[in-house]
Every structure is written in structure tokens, then in C-alpha cells.
C-alpha positions as CSV (number, residue, x, y, z in Angstrom):
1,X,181.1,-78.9,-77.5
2,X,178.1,-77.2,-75.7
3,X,175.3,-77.4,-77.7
4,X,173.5,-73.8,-77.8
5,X,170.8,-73.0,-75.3
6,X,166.9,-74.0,-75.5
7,X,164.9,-70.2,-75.1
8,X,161.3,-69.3,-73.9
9,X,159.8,-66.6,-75.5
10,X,157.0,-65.4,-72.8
11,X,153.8,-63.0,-73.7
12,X,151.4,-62.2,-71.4
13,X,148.0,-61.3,-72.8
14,X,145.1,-59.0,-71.9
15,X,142.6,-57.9,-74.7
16,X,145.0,-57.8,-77.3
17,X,142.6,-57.8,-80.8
18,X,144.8,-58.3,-83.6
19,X,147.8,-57.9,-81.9
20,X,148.3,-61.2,-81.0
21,X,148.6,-62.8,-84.4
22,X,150.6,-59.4,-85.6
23,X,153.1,-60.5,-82.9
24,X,153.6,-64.2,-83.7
25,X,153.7,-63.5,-87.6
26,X,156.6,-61.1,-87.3
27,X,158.1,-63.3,-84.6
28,X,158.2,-66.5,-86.9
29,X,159.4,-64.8,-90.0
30,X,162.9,-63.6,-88.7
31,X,164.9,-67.3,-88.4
32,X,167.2,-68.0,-85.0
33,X,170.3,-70.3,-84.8
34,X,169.1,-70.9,-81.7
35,X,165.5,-72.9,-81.1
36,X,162.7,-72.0,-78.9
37,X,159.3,-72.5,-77.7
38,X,156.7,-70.1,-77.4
39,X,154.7,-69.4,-73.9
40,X,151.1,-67.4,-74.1
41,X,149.8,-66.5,-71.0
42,X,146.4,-65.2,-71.8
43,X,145.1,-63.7,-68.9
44,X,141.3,-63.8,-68.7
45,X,141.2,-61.8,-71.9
46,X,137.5,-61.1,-73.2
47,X,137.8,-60.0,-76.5
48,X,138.9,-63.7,-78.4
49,X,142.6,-62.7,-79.1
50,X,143.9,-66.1,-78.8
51,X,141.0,-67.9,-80.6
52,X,143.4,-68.3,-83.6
53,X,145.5,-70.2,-82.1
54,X,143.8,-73.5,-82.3
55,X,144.1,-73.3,-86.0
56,X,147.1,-71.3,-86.7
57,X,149.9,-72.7,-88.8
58,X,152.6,-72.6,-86.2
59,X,150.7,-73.9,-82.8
60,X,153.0,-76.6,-82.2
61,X,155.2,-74.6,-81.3
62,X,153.1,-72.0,-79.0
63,X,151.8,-73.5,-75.3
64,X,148.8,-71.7,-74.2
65,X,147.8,-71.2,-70.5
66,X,144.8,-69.4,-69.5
67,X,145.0,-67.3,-66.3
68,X,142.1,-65.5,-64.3
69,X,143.1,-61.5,-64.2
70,X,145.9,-62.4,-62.2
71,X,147.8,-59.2,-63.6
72,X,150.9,-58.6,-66.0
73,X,153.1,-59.4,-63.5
74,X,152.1,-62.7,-62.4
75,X,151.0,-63.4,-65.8
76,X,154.5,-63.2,-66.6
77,X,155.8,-65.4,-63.5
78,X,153.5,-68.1,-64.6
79,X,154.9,-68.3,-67.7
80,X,158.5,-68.7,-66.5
81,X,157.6,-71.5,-64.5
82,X,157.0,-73.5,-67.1
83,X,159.3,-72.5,-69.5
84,X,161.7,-75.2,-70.8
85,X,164.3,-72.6,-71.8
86,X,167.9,-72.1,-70.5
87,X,166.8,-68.3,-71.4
88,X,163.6,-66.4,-70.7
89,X,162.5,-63.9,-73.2
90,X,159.9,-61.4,-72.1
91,X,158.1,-59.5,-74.6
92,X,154.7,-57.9,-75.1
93,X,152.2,-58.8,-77.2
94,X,152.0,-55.7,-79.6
95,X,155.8,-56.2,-81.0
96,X,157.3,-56.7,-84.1
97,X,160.9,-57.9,-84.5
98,X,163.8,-58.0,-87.1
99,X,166.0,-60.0,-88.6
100,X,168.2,-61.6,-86.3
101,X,167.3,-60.2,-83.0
102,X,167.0,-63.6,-80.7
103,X,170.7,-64.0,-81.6
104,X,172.1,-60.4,-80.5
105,X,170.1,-59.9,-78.3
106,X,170.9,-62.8,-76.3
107,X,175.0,-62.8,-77.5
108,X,175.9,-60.6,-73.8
109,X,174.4,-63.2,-71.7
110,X,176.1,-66.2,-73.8
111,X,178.9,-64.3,-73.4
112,X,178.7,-63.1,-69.9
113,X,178.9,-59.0,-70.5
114,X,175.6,-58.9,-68.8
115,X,173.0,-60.3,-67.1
116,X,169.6,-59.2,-68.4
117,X,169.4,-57.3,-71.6
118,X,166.9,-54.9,-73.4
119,X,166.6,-53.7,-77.1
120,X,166.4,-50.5,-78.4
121,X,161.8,-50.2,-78.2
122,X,161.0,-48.4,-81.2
123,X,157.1,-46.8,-81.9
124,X,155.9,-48.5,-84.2
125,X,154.0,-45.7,-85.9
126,X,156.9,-43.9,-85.7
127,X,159.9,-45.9,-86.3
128,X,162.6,-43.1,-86.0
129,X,161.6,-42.8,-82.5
130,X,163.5,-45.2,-80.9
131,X,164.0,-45.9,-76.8
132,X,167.2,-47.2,-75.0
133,X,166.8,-48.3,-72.0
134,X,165.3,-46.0,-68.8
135,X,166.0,-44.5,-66.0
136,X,164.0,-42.5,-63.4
137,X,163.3,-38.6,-62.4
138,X,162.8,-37.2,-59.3
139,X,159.3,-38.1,-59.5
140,X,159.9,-41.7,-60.3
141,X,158.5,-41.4,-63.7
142,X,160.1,-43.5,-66.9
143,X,163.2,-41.7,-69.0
144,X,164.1,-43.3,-72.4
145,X,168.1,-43.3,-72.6
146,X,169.3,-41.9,-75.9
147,X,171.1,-44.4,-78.1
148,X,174.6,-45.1,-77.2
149,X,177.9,-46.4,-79.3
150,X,178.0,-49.6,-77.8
151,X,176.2,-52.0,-75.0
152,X,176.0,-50.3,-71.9
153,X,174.2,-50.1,-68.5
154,X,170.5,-49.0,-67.9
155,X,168.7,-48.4,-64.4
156,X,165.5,-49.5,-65.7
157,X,164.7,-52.4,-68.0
158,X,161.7,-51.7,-70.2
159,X,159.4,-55.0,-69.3
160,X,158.1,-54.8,-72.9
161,X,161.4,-57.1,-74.0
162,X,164.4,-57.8,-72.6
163,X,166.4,-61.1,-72.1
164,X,166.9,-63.0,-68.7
165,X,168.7,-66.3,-67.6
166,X,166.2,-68.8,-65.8
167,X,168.4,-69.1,-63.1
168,X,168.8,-65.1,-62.3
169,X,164.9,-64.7,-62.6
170,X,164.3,-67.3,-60.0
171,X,167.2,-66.4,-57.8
172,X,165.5,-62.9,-57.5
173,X,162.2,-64.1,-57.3
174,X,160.5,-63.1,-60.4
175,X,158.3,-60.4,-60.9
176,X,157.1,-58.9,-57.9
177,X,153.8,-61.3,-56.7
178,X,151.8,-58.8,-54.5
179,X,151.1,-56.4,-57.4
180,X,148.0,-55.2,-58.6
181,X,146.7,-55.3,-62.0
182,X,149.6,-53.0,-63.7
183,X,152.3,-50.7,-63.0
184,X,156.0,-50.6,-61.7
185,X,156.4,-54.4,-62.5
186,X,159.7,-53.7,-64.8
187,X,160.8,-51.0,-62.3
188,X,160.4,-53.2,-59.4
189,X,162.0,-56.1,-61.1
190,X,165.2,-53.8,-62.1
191,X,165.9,-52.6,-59.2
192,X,165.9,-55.8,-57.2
193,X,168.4,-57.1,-59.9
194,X,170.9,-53.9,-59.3
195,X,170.6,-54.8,-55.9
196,X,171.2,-58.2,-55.8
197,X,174.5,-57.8,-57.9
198,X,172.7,-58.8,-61.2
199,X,174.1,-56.3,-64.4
200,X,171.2,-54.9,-66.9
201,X,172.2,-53.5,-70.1
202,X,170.9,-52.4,-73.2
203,X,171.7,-54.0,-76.9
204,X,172.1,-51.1,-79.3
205,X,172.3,-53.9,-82.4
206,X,169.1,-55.0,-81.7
207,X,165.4,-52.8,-82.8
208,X,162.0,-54.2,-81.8
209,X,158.7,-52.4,-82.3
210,X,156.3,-51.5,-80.0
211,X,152.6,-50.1,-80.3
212,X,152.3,-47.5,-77.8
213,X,148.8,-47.9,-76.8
214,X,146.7,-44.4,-75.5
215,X,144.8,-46.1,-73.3
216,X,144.8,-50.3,-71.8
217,X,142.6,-52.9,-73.4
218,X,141.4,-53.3,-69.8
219,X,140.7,-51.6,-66.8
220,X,143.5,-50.0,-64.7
221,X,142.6,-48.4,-61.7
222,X,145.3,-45.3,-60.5
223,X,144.7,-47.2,-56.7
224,X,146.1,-50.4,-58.1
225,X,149.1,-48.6,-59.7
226,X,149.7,-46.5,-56.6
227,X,149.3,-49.6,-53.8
228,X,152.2,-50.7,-56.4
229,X,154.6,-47.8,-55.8
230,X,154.2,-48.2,-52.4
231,X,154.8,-52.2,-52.3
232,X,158.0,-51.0,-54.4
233,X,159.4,-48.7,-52.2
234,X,158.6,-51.0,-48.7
235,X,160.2,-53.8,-50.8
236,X,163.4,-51.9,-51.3
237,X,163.8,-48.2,-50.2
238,X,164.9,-45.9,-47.1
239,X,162.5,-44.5,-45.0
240,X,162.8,-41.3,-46.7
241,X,162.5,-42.6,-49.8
242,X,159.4,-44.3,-48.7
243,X,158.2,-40.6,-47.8
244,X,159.1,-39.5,-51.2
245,X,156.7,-42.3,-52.5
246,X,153.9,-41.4,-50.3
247,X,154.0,-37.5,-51.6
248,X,154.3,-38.7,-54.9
249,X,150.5,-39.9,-54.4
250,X,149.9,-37.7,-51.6
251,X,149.1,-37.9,-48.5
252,X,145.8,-38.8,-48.4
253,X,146.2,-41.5,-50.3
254,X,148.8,-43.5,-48.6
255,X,146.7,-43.1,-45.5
256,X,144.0,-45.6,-47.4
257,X,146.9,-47.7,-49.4
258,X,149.9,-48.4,-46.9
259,X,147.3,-50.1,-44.3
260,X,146.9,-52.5,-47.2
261,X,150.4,-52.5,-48.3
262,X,151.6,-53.4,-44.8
263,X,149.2,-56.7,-44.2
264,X,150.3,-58.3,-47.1
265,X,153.6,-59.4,-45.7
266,X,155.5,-56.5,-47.6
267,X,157.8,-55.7,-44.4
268,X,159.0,-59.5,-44.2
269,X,159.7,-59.4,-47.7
270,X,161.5,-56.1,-47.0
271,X,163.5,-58.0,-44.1
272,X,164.8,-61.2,-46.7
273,X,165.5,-58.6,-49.7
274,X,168.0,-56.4,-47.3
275,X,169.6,-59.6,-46.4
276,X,169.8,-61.1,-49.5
277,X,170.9,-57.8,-51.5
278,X,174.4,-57.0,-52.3
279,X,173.8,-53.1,-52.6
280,X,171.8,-50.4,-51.0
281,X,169.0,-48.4,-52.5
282,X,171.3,-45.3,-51.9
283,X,174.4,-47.2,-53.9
284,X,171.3,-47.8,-56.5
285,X,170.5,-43.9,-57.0
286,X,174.3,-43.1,-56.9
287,X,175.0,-45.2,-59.7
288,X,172.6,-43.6,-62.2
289,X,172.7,-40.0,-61.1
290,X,168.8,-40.3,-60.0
291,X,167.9,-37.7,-57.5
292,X,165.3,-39.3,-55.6
């Protein structure tokens, strides 16, 4: 009989406060069938978030690593290298969970109805308002889904929790490494699994609670987020879509971020992506009704 599957539960943090110990409280409460370790990737926060750790009550099971401002995606890529775990959750570090959510939420993968799998993301100050899934508008900014009857497919997977096996993630490469600070890290990372033949879905039994922050505990800066469109779209679009991306931030813009985009060996990545990938951007957009 196969015995059931070791899981890492990743959280990359940045200048969390409180949120931290909010996080691991609610996580700890709500039992699992299955067992799992706990990865913190704290990355260069200032503000002491993960001081507690060295006396909290459950720190045998948490590994801390300390990172240098590397950014939430890479945060989150050092994590998954050394997780132990069969599984690899992802989930911020302003969450709180209920009862029994490891266990659905990872039931598609066990039983092979999908490949990666997200939660319903509720606000936390307002509960009722509840997220399934994304997708993307003609603009490429984030739609929620509406909730569905059952399990079903979703363009986007919302990076602030979902499920992953450890051999998909690495197969794809992680989360994209030449990214700045913040910004299109879940996009990026969903679309490169459509593309490589992966299946993303969204588990309507399962509720997790975000804080949707105003503004970020640390400093973002709109060029950072744009040279990360751009990486997207040399990574895996047409060149019209491309074109679409460089309006999006205008024109001026990409004349001072493509140059910068283009020596950081995006187009060689572009090269081993299109051979690697099983469908097209345009097969991508087709699929999920995206005008773009």
C-alpha cells in the first residue's frame, strides 16, 4: 500500500509584522491526514517578522532560510529546492486556512484531475468576497472567476496558494528567475504550465483567507513590474503580442526596459520554452476567451 505523500508548505516573506505568526497559528490549528514540513523564506525582511520563531511552540517543524531581497519569486524557488515534499504548497504569509483544506485541496493531484490547484482566496475583512481562480483582460490585468459547481479550469493561478507536484515545478522551471522585485510571477508561472501541457484548476471545496494589503510592506518600483511584463511576453508570446505589452507601458518606456530585457538571456530562454512547449500562446488565449 503507498503510504500518503510527504508535503512542503512554502512562504516567502517580506516585512510581514504580525502576519507571520497569524499565518502559522491558523495553519497549525486545522489537523491534516497527511504530514508536512514548513519552509520560511524570509527575504531580507527589516521589520523582525520572523524573530518569534526561535521561541515559538511549533519550530521544529518550520525551516527558516534567510534570503538577501532576492524577490517573491526567487524567494519562492529557493524554497522548493529544499523542500522534502512529494507536494509543494505555496501560500502567502497573510493567510488563514480552514478545517481540512491540505487534504482537498491536494485530493485532484492524488487523484490525477489536475495538475496544479488553487482555492477559492477569500478577503479576509470581507469573507463573503470570495475569488476563484483568474484570468486576464485585454489589458492583461487580473479577473477573479466567479465560483463554479464543481472543479474546473482557470487561466491564471493566484500565487497567493495553490498546490503543485515537485516534479511539475521543476520540469517547468519554477518561477520565473529573471524577475524583479514583484509582479507577473503567478501569471508567468501559469502560462508556462498551459503551455507545457500541465492542467491548472481551481478547488471550489476549499476557502483560504487572504489580507488584501493597500499598499507592499516594501518597496515596489512600477519599472521593476513593467521590465517583468516584458520578460513575460519575450518568454512566451507572438510578436504582436509582444507589441501589445509594450503599449500597455507605452512606448517610451519599453525603449528604456527591452534593452535590459534583451541582455539578460530572455530570447534563449524564449528559444528552449518554444521547443519544449506543447501549445502556442495563440492555443493559450483561445482556450480561455482572452482577447489579447
Amino acid at each position: 500500500m503507498k503510504t500518503k505523500p510527504f508535503i512542503s508548505i512554502i512562504f516567502p516573506v517580506k516585512n510581514e509584522g504580525d502576519n507571520v505568526k497569524m499565518t502559522l497559528d491558523s495553519l497549525f490549528s486545522f489537523p491534516s491526514k497527511y504530514q508536512y514540513e514548513v519552509i520560511i523564506v524570509n527575504d531580507n525582511s527589516t521589520d523582525g517578522c520572523c524573530s518569534f520563531l526561535s521561541y515559538y511552540d511549533k519550530k521544529e517543524k518550520i525551516k527558516l532560510i534567510e534570503t538577501t531581497g532576492i524577490g517573491s519569486a526567487n524567494a519562492r524557488n529557493v524554497g522548493a529546492k529544499d523542500a522534502q515534499g512529494e507536494y509543494l504548497i505555496f501560500c502567502d504569509a497573510h493567510l488563514t486556512f480552514e478545517k481540512e483544506w491540505i487534504d482537498k485541496l491536494i485530493e485532484p493531484l492524488i487523484t490525477n484531475k489536475s495538475d496544479v490547484v488553487t482555492p477559492g482566496i477569500a478577503d479576509m475583512e470581507n469573507p463573503e468576497s470570495i475569488g476563484y481562480g483568474q484570468t486576464l483582460s485585454p489589458n492583461m490585468e487580473i479577473i477573479w472567476h466567479t465560483k463554479q459547481n464543481s472543479i474546473f479550469e482557470t487561466a491564471v493561478i493566484p500565487g497567493g496558494c495553490f498546490v503543485i507536484s515537485k516534479v511539475v515545478f521543476e520540469d517547468v522551471g519554477g518561477f520565473e528567475t529573471g524577475f524583479k522585485t514583484w509582479g507577473h510571477e503567478d501569471v508567468e508561472l501559469s502560462i508556462k504550465l498551459w503551455l507545457f501541457g500541465y492542467r491548472c484548476h481551481v478547488q471550489t471545496e476549499v476557502t483560504i483567507y487572504h489580507l488584501f494589503r493597500r499598499i507592499h510592506p516594501y518597496k515596489v518600483k512600477p519599472d521593476d513590474v513593467y521590465y517583468n511584463l516584458l520578460r513575460l511576453a519575450f518568454s512566451h508570446f507572438n510578436e504582436v503580442r509582444i507589441e501589445k505589452c509594450k503599449r500597455i507601458i507605452t512606448q517610451r518606456k519599453a525603449k528604456i526596459i527591452v534593452p535590459l530585457v534583451l541582455q539578460d538571456g530572455v530570447l534563449k530562454q524564449r528559444e528552449l520554452y518554444i521547443k519544449k512547449r506543447k501549445f502556442s500562446d495563440d492555443w493559450y488565449f483561445r482556450k480561455f476567451g482572452i482577447e489579447f
